[in-house]
C-alpha positions as CSV (number, residue, x, y, z in Angstrom):
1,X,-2.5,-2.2,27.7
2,X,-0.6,-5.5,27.0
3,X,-2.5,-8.4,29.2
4,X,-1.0,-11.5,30.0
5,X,-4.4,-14.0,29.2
6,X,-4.4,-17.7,29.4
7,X,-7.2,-19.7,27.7
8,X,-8.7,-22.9,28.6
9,X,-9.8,-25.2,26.0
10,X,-9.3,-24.8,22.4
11,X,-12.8,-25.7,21.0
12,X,-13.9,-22.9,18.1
13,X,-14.7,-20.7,21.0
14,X,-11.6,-20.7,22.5
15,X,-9.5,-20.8,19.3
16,X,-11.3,-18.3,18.1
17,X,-10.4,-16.2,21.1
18,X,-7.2,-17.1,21.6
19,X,-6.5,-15.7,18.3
20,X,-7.5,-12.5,18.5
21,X,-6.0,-11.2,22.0
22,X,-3.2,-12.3,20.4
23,X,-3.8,-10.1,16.9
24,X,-4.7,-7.4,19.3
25,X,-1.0,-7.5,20.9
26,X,-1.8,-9.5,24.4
27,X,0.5,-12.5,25.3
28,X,-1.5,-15.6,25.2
29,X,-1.0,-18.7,27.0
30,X,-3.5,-21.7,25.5
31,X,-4.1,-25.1,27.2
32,X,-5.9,-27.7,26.0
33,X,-5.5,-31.9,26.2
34,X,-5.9,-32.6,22.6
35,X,-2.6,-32.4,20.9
36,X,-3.5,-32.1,17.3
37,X,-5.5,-29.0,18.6
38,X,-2.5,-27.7,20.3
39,X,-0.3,-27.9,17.2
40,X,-2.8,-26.1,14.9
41,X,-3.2,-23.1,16.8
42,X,0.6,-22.7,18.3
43,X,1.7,-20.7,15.1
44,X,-1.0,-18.3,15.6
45,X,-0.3,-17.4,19.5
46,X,2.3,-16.7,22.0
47,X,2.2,-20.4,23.4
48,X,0.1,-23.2,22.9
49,X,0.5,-26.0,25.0
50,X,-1.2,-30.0,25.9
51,X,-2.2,-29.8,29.4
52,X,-4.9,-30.4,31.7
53,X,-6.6,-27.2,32.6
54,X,-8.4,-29.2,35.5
55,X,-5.1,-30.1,37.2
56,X,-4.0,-28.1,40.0
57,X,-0.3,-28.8,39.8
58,X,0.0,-28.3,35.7
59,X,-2.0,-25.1,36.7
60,X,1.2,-24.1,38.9
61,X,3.8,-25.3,37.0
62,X,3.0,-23.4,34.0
63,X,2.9,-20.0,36.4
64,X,-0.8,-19.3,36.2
65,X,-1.1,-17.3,39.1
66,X,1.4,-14.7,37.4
67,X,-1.7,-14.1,34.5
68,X,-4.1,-11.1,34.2
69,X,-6.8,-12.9,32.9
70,X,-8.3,-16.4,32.6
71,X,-10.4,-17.8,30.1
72,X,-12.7,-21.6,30.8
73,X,-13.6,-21.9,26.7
74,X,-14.7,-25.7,28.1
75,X,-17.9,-26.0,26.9
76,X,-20.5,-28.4,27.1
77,X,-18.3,-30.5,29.6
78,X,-19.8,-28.9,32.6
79,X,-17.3,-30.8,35.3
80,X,-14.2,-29.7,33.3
81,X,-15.3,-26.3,33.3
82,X,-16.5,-25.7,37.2
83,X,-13.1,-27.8,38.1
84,X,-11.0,-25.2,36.1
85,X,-13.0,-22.1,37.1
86,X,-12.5,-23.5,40.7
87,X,-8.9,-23.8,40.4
88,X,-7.8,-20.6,38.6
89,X,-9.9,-18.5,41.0
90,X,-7.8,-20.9,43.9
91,X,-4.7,-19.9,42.2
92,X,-5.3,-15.9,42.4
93,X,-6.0,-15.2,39.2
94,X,-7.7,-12.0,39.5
95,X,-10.2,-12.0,36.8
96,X,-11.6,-15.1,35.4
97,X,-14.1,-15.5,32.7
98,X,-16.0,-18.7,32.1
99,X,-18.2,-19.9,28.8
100,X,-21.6,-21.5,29.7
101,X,-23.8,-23.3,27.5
102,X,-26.6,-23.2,29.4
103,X,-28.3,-21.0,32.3
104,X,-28.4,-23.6,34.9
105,X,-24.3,-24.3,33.5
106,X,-23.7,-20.4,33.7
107,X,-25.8,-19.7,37.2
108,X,-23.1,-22.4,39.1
109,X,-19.9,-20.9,37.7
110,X,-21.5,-17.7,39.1
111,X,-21.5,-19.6,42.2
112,X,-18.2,-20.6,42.4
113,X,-16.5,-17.4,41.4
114,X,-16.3,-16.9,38.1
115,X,-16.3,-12.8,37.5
116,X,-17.9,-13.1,34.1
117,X,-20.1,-15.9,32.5
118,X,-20.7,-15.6,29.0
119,X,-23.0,-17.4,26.5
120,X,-21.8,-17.4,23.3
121,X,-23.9,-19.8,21.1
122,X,-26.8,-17.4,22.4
123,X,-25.4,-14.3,21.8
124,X,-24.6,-15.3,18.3
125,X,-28.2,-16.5,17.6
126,X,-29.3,-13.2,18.6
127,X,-27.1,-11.4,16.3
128,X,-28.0,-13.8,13.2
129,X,-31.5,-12.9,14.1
130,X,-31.1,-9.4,14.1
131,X,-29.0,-9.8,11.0
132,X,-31.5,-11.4,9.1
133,X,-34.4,-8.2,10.1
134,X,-32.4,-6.0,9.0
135,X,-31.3,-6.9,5.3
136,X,-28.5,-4.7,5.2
137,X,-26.7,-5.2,8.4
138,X,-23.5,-7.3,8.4
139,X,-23.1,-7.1,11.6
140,X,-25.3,-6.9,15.2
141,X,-24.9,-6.2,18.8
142,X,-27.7,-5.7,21.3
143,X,-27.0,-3.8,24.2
144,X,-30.5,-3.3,26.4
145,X,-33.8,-4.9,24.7
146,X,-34.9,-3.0,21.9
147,X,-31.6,-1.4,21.6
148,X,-27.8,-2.0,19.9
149,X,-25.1,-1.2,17.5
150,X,-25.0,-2.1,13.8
151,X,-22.3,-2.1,11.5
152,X,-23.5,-2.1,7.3
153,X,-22.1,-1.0,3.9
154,X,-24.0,2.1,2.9
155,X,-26.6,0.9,0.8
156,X,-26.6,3.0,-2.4
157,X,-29.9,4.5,-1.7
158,X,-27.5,6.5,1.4
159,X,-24.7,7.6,-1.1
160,X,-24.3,10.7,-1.8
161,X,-27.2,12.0,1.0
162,X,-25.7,14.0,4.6
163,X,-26.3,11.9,7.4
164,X,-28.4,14.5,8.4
165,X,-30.9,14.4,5.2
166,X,-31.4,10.7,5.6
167,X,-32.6,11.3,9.7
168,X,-29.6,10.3,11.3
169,X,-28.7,12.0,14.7
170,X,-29.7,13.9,18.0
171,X,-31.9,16.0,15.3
172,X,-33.4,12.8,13.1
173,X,-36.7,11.4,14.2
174,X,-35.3,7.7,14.3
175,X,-33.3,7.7,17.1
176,X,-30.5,6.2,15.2
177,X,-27.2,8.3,15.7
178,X,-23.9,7.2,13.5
179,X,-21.1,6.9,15.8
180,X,-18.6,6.4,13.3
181,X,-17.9,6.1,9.6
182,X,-14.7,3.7,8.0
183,X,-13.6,5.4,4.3
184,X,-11.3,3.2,3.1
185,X,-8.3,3.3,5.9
186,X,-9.8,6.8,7.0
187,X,-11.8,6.4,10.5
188,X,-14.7,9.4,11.2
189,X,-15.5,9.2,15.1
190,X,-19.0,11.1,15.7
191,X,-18.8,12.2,12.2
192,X,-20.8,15.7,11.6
193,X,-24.9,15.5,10.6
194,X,-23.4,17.3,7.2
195,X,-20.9,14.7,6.6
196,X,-22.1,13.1,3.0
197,X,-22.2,9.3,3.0
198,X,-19.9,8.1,0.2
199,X,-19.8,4.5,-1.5
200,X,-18.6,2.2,0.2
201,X,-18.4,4.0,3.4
202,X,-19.2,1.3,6.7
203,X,-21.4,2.7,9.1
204,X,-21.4,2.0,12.7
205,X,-25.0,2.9,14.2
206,X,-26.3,2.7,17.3
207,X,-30.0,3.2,18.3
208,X,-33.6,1.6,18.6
209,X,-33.5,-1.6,16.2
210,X,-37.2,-0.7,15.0
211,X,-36.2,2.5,13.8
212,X,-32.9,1.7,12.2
213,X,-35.2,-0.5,9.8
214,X,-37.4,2.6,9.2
215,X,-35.0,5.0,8.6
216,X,-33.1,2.3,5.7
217,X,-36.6,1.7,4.5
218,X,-37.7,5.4,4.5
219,X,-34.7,6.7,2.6
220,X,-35.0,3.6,0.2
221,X,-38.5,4.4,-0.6
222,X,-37.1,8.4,-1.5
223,X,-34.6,7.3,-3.6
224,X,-37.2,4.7,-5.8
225,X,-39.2,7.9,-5.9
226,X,-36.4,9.7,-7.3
227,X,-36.0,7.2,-9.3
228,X,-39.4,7.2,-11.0
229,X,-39.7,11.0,-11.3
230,X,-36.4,11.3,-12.7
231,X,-37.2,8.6,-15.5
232,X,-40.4,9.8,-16.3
């Protein structure tokens, strides 16, 4: 459904997000004070404009009330962000989301109304940490502790092996299901425990993060053995 989102400040965060409601077909309003900022990131949404997010009347007289969604990018200044959050909640807006830097930063916008807080230089150290456990992940989200979904290239050691085979699935000992498979522009949702893993394929996964690294270290170690047999 197309959404009608407005972003507050245009830092990476919110330039970054800005962006891609926009690539994903949403109509995206972006305020920020700095007008180089403005300029460089107008091409690239539905409007970009230099305003002051913390200003009630601007707030009106750009029609913010009439918005789905509203985004406080503001970062580390803390003022700027609980003003905004303050003032878009004021003006109706029925679902605002606010960035926070820190917990004590993130526990007053709770306070003041904001419907989501979220905490994005710490979610991203979590998924480079993650990323750099498991070698060949590209890409990590955790969803409870111990748990989340991985995206990686198939390693070679997985080509040409069923999904099945390796220990993926409701069936596999790893608790590591595939939830879906991207072949080139083809998409596999759920894709069968027969379904042979080709190269290139990227694998989403979802499971326990321990035994994701087992399973890709398991069916590593069978295919050196392979390996070894087959050359001797």
């Amino acid at each position: 459904m197309k959404r009608q989102i407005v972003v507050v400040g245009l830092g990476r965060f919110g330039a970054s997000v800005a962006h891609t409601l926009h690539s994903l077909g949403h109509d995206v309003l972006a305020i920020d004070t700095d007008e180089k900022t403005v300029q460089a990131l107008a091409p690239e949404i539905t409007q970009a404009i230099q305003a002051d997010g913390t200003n009630e009347t601007v707030l009106r007289e750009l029609g913010i009330s009439n918005f789905d969604i509203a985004i406080v990018a503001i970062g580390s200044a803390i003022e700027a962000s609980v003003l905004s959050t303050i003032l878009l909640k004021k003006l109706g807006l029925p679902y605002v989301i606010s960035r926070a830097d820190n917990a004590l930063h993130g526990s007053i916008l709770e306070k003041i109304g904001a419907d989501k807080v979220v905490y994005p230089e710490q979610e991203m150290g979590a998924r480079v940490a993650y990323v750099v456990t498991l070698a060949e992940v590209e890409y990590y989200m955790p969803l409870v502790t111990g748990y989340g979904v991985a995206r990686l290239t198939a390693p070679q050691y997985l080509v040409g092996e069923k999904l099945g085979d390796v220990g993926f699935g409701p069936e596999g000992k790893w608790e590591v299901a595939v939830v879906l498979i991207q072949r080139q522009k083809e998409i596999l949702v759920t894709p069968s425990q027969q379904e042979i893993i080709k190269d290139e394929d990227v694998l989403v996964v979802a499971g326990n993060n321990d035994n994701l690294e087992k399973l890709l270290q398991a069916a590593r170690k069978v295919q050196e053995e392979e390996g070894k047999n087959g050359g001797g």
